[in-house]
C-alpha positions, 0 to 999 in steps of 0.5 A: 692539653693542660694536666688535669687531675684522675676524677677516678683515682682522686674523686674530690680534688676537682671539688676542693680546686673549685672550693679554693679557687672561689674562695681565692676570688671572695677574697682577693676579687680575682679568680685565681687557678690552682696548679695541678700540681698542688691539687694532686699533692692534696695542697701540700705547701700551698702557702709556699707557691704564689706562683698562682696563674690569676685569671678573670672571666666577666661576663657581659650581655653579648660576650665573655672576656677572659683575662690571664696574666702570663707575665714573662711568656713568649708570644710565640709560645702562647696556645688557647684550646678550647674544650666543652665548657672550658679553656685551657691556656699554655704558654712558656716563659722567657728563659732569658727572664730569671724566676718562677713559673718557667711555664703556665698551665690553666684550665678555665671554666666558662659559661655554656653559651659562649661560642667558642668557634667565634673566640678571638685573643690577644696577647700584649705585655703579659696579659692574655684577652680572650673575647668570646661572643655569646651564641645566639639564643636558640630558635623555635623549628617549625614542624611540618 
């Protein structure tokens, strides 16, 4: 799974990741993931690594589409899990494709509704489509 930081050890990490990541999509209208590794060096350097894995989760009435731009990864080497409320997506890049990221590793948050059980994704040319029906809505029991 996907590197996550010590919410013991580092108590306001998580808070500032999700402080720059929203800040990041006010900005640029696209959800952007911080590496934990920036996260976890208290954002040392973060103007020299835009190596940032930019992602978008829209919402939509019966389903949620998440796309992840993962530009030179295998297909082969694309992996999904999905976790209470979160997706985490790993995939390796291409050796023979010179640069940066050799990896990617990012943890996505998505609504509670989502049914992931359900999920379907598609990988073409560097961009990941996950497809996440919505669960239906909950139903009255009846008591006897």
């Amino acid at each position: 799974m996907c590197p996550t930081p010590n919410r013991d050890r580092e108590p306001d990490i998580g808070r500032l990741v999700k402080e720059v990541a929203k800040v990041a999509k006010d900005l640029v209208g696209i959800a952007v993931a911080v590496p934990m590794t920036i996260a976890s060096t208290m954002f040392k350097s973060v103007a020299a690594r835009p190596n940032w894995t930019r992602f978008r989760v829209s919402e939509l009435e019966d389903k949620v589409v998440v796309e992840v731009e993962l530009p030179g990864a295998r297909k082969e080497s694309v992996k999904v899990y999905a976790r209470r409320g979160l997706l985490y997506v790993k995939a390796e890049r291409d050796p023979s494709i010179p640069g940066e990221p050799r990896s990617y590793r990012v943890r996505i948050e998505i609504p509670e509704d989502a049914d992931t059980d359900s999920a379907k994704a598609r990988y073409f040319q560097g961009l990941l489509v996950i497809e996440i029906p919505r669960a239906l809505p909950g139903r009255e029991i009846p008591v006897e």
